[in-house]
mmCIF file as Biopython writes it, N, C-alpha, C and O atoms, coordinates in Angstrom:
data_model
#
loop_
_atom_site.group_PDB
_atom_site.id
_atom_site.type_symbol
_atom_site.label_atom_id
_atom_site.label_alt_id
_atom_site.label_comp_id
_atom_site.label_asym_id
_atom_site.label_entity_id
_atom_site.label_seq_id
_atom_site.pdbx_PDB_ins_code
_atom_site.Cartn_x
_atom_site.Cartn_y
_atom_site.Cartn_z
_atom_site.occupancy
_atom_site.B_iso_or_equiv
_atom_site.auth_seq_id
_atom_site.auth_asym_id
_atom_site.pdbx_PDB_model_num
ATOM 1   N N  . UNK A ? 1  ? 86.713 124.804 96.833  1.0 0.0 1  A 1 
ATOM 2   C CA . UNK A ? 1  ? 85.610 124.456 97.751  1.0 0.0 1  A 1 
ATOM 3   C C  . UNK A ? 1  ? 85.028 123.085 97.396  1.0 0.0 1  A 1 
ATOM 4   O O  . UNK A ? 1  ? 84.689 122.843 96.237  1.0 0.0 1  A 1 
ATOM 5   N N  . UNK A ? 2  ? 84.872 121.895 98.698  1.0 0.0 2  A 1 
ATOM 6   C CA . UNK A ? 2  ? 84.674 120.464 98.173  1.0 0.0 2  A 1 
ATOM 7   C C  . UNK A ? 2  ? 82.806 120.703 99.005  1.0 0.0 2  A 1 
ATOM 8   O O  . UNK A ? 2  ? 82.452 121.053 100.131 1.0 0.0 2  A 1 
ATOM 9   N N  . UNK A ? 3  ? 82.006 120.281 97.690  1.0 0.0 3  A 1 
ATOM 10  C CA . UNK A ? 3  ? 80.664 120.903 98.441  1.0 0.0 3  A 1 
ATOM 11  C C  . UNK A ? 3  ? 80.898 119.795 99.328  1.0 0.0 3  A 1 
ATOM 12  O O  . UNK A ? 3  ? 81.040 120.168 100.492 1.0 0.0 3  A 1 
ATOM 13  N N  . UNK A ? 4  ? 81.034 117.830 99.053  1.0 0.0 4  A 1 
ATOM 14  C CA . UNK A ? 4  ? 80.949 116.633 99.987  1.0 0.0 4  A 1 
ATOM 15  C C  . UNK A ? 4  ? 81.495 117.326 101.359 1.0 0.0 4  A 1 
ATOM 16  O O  . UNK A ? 4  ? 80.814 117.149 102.369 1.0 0.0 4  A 1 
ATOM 17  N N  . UNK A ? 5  ? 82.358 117.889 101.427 1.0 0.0 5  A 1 
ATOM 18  C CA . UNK A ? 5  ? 82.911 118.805 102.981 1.0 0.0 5  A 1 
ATOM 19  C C  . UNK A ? 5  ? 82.009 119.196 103.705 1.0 0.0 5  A 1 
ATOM 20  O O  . UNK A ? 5  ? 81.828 119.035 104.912 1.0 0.0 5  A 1 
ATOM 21  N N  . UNK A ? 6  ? 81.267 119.876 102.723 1.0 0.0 6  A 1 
ATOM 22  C CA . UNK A ? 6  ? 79.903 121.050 103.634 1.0 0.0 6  A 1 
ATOM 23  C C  . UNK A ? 6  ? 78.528 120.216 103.870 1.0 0.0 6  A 1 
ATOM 24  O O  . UNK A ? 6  ? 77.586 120.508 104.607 1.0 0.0 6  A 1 
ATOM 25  N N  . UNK A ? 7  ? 78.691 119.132 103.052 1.0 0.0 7  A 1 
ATOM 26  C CA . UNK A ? 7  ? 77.586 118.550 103.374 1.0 0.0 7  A 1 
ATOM 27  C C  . UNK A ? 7  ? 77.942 117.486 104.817 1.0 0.0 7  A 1 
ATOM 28  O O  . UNK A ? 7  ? 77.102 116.917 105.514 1.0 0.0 7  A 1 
ATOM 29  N N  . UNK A ? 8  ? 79.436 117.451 104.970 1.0 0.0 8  A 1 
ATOM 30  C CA . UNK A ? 8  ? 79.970 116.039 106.036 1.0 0.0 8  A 1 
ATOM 31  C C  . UNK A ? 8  ? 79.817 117.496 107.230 1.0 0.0 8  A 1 
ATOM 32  O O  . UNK A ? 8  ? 79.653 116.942 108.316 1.0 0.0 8  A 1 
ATOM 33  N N  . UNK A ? 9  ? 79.807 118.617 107.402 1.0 0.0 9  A 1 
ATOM 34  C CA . UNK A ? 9  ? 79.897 119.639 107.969 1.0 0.0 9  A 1 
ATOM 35  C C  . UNK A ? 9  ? 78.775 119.937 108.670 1.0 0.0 9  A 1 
ATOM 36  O O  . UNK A ? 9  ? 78.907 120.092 109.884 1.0 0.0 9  A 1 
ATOM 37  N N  . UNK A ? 10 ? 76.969 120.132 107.849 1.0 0.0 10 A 1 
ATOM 38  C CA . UNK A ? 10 ? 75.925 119.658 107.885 1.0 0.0 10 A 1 
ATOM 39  C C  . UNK A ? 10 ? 75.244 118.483 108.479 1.0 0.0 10 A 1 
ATOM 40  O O  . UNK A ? 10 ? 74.204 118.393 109.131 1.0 0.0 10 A 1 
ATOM 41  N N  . UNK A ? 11 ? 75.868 117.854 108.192 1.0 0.0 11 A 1 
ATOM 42  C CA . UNK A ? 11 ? 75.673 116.342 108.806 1.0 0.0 11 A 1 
ATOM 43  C C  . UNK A ? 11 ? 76.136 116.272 110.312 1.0 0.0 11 A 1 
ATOM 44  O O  . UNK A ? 11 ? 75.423 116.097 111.300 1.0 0.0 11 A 1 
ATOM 45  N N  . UNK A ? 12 ? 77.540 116.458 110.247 1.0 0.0 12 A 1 
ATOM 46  C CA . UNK A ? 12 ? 78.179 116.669 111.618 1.0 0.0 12 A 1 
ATOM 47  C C  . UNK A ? 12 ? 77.315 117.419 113.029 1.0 0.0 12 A 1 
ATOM 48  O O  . UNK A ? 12 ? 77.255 117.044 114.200 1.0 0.0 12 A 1 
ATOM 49  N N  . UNK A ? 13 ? 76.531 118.966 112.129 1.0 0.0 13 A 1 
ATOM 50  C CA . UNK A ? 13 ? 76.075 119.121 113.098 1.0 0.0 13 A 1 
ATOM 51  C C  . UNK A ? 13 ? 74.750 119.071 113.626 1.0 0.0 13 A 1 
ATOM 52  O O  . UNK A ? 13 ? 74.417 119.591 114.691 1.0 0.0 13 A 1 
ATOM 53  N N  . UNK A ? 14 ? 73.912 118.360 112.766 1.0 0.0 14 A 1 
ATOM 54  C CA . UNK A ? 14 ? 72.911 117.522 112.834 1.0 0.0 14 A 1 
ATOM 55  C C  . UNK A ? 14 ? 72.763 116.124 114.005 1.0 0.0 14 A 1 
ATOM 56  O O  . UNK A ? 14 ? 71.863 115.817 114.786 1.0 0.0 14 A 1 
ATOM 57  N N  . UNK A ? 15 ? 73.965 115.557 113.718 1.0 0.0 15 A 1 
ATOM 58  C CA . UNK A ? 15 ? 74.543 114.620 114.229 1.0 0.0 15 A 1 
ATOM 59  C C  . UNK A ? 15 ? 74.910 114.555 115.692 1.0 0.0 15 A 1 
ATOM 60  O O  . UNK A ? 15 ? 74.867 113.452 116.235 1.0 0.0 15 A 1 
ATOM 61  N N  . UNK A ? 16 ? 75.265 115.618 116.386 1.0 0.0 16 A 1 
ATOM 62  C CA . UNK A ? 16 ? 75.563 116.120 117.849 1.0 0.0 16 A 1 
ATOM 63  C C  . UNK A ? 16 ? 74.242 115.659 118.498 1.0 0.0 16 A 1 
ATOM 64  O O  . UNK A ? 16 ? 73.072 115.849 118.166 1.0 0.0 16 A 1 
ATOM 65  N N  . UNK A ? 17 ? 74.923 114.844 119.757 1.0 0.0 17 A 1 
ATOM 66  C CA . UNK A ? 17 ? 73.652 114.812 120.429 1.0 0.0 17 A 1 
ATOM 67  C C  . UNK A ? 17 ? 73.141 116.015 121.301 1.0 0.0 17 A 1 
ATOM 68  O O  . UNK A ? 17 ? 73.923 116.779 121.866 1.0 0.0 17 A 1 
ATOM 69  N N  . UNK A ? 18 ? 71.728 116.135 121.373 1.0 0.0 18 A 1 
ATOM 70  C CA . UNK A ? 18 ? 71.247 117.195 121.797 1.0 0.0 18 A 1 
ATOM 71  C C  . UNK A ? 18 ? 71.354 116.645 123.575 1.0 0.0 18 A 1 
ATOM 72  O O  . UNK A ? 18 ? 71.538 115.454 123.826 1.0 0.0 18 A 1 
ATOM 73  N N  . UNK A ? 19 ? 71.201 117.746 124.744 1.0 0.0 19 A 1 
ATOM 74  C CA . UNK A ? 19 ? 71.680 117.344 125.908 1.0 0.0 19 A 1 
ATOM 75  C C  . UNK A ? 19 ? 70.873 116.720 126.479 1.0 0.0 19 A 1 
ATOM 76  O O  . UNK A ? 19 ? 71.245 115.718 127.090 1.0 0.0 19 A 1 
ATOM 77  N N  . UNK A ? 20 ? 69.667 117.051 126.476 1.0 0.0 20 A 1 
ATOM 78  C CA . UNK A ? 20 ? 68.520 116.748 127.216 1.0 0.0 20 A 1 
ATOM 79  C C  . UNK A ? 20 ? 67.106 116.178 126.772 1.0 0.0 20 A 1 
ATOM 80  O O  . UNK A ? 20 ? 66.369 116.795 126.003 1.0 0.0 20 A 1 
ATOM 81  N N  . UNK A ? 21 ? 66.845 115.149 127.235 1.0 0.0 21 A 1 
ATOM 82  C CA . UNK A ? 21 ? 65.641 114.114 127.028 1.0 0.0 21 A 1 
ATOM 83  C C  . UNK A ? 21 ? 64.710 114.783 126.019 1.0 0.0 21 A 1 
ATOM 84  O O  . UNK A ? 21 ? 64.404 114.348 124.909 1.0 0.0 21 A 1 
ATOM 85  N N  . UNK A ? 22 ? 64.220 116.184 126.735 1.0 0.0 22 A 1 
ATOM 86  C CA . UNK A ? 22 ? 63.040 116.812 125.940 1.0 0.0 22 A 1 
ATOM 87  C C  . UNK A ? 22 ? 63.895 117.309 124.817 1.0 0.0 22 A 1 
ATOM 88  O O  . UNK A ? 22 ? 63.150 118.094 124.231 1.0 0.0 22 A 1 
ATOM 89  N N  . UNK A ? 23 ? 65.040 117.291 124.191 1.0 0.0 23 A 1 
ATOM 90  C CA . UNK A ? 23 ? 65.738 117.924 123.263 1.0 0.0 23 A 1 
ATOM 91  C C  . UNK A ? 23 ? 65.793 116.981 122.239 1.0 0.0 23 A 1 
ATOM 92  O O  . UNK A ? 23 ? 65.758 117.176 121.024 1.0 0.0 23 A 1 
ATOM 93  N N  . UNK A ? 24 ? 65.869 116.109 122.758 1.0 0.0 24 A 1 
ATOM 94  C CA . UNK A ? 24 ? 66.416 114.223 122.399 1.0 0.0 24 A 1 
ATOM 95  C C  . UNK A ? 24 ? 64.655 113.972 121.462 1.0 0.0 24 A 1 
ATOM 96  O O  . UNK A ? 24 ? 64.458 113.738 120.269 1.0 0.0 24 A 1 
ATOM 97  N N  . UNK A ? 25 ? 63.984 114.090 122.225 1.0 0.0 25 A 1 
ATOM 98  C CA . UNK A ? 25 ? 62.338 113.820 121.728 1.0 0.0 25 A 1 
ATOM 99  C C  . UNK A ? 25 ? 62.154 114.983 120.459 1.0 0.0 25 A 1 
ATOM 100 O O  . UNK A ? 25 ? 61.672 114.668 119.371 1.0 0.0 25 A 1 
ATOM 101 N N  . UNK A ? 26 ? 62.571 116.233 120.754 1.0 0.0 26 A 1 
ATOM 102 C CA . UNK A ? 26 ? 61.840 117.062 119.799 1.0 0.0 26 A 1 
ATOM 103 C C  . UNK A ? 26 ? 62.861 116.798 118.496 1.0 0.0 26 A 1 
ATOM 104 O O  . UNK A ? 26 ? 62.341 116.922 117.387 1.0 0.0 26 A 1 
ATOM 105 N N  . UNK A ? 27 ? 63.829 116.555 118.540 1.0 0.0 27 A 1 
ATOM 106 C CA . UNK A ? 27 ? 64.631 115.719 117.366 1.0 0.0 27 A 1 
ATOM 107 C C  . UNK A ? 27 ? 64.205 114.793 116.582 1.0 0.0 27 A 1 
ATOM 108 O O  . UNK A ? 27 ? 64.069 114.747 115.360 1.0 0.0 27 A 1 
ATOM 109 N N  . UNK A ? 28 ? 63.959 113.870 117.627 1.0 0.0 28 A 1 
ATOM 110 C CA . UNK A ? 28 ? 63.051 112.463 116.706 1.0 0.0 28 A 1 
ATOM 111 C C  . UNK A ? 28 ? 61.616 112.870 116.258 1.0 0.0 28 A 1 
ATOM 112 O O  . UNK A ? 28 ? 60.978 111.975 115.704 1.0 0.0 28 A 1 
ATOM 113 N N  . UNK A ? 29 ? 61.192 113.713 116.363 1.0 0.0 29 A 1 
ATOM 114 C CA . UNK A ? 29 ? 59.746 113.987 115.880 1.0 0.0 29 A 1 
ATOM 115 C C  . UNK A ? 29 ? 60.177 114.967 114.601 1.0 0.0 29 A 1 
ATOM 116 O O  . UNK A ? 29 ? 59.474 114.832 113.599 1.0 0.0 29 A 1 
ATOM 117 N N  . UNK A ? 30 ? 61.280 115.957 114.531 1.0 0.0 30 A 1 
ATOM 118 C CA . UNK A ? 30 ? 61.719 116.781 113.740 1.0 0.0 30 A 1 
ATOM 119 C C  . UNK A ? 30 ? 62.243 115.791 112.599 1.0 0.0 30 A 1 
ATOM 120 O O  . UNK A ? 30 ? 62.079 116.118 111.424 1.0 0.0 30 A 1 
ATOM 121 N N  . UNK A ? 31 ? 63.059 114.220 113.024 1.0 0.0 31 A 1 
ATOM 122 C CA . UNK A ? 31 ? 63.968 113.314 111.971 1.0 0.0 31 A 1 
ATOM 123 C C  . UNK A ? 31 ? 62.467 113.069 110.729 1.0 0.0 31 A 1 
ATOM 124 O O  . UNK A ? 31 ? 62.243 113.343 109.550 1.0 0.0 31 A 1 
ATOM 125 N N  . UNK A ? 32 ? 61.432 112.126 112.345 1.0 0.0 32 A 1 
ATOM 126 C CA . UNK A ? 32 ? 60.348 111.550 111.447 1.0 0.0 32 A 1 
ATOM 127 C C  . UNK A ? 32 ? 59.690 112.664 110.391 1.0 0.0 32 A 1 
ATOM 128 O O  . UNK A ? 32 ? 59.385 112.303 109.254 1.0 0.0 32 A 1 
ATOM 129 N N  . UNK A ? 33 ? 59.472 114.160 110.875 1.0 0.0 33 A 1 
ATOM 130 C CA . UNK A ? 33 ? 58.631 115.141 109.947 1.0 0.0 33 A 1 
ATOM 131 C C  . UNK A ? 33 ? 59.847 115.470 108.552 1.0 0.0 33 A 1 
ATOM 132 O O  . UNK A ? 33 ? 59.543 115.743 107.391 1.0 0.0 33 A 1 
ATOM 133 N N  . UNK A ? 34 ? 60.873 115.369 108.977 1.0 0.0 34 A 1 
ATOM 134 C CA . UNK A ? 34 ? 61.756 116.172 107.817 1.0 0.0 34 A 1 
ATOM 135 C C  . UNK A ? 34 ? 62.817 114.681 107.615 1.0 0.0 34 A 1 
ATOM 136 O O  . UNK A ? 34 ? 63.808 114.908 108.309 1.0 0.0 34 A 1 
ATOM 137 N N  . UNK A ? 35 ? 62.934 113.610 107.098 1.0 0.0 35 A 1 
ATOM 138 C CA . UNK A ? 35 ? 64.333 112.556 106.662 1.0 0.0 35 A 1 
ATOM 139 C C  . UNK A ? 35 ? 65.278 113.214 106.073 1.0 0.0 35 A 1 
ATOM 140 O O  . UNK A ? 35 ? 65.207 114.391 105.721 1.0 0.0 35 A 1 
ATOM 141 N N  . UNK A ? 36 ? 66.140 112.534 105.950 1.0 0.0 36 A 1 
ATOM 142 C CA . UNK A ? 36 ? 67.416 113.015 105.614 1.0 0.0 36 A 1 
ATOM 143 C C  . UNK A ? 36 ? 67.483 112.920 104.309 1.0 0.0 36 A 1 
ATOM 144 O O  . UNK A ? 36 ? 67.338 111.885 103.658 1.0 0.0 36 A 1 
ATOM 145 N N  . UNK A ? 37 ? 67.723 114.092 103.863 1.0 0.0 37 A 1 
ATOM 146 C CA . UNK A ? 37 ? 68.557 114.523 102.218 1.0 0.0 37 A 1 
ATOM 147 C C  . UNK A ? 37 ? 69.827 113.862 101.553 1.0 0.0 37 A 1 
ATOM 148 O O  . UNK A ? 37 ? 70.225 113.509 100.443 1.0 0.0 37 A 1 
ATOM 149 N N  . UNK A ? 38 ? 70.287 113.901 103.046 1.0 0.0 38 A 1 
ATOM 150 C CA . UNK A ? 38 ? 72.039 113.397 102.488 1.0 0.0 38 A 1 
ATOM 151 C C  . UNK A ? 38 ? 71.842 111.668 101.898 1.0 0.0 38 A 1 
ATOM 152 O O  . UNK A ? 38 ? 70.970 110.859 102.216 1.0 0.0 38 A 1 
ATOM 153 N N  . UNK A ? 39 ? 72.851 111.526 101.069 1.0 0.0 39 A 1 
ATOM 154 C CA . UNK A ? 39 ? 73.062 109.961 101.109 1.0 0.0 39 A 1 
ATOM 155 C C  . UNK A ? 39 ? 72.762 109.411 101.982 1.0 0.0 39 A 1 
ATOM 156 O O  . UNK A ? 39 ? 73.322 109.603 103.061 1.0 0.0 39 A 1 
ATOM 157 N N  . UNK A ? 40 ? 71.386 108.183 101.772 1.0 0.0 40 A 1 
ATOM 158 C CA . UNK A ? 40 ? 71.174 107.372 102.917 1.0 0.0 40 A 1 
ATOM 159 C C  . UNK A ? 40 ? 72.542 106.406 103.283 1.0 0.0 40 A 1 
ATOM 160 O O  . UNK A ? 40 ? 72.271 105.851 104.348 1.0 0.0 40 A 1 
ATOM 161 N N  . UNK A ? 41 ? 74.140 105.912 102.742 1.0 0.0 41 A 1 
ATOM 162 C CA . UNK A ? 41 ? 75.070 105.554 103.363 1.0 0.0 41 A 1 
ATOM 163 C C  . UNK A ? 41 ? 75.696 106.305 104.157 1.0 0.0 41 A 1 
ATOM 164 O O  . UNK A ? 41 ? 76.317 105.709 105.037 1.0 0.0 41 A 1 
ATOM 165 N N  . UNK A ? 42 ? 75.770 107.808 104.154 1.0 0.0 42 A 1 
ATOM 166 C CA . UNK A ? 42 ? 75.739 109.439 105.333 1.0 0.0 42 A 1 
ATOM 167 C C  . UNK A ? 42 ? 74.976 108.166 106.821 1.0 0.0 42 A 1 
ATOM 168 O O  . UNK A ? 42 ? 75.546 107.888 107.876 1.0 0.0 42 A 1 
ATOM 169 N N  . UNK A ? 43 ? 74.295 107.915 106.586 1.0 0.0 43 A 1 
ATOM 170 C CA . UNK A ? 43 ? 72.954 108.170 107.686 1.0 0.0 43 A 1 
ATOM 171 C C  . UNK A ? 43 ? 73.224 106.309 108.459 1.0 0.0 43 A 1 
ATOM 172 O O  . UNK A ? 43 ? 72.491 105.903 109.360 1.0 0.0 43 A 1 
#
């Protein structure tokens, strides 16, 4: 088991854009309240 996998796995589905505008907004308010864990070169 390669944990870097599960974390590119994590990331991946973080990464999906969400479909819709109001989905799109509650994301960016969720990025700004919670940043990213992973390697900021991930990001």
């Amino acid at each position: 088991q390669n944990p870097s996998k599960e974390i590119v796995k994590i990331f991946d589905n973080i990464v999906k854009k969400p479909e819709t505008e109001d989905q799109r907004t509650k994301q960016k308010a969720w990025d700004k309240k919670n940043p990213p864990t992973w390697p900021l070169e991930l990001y």
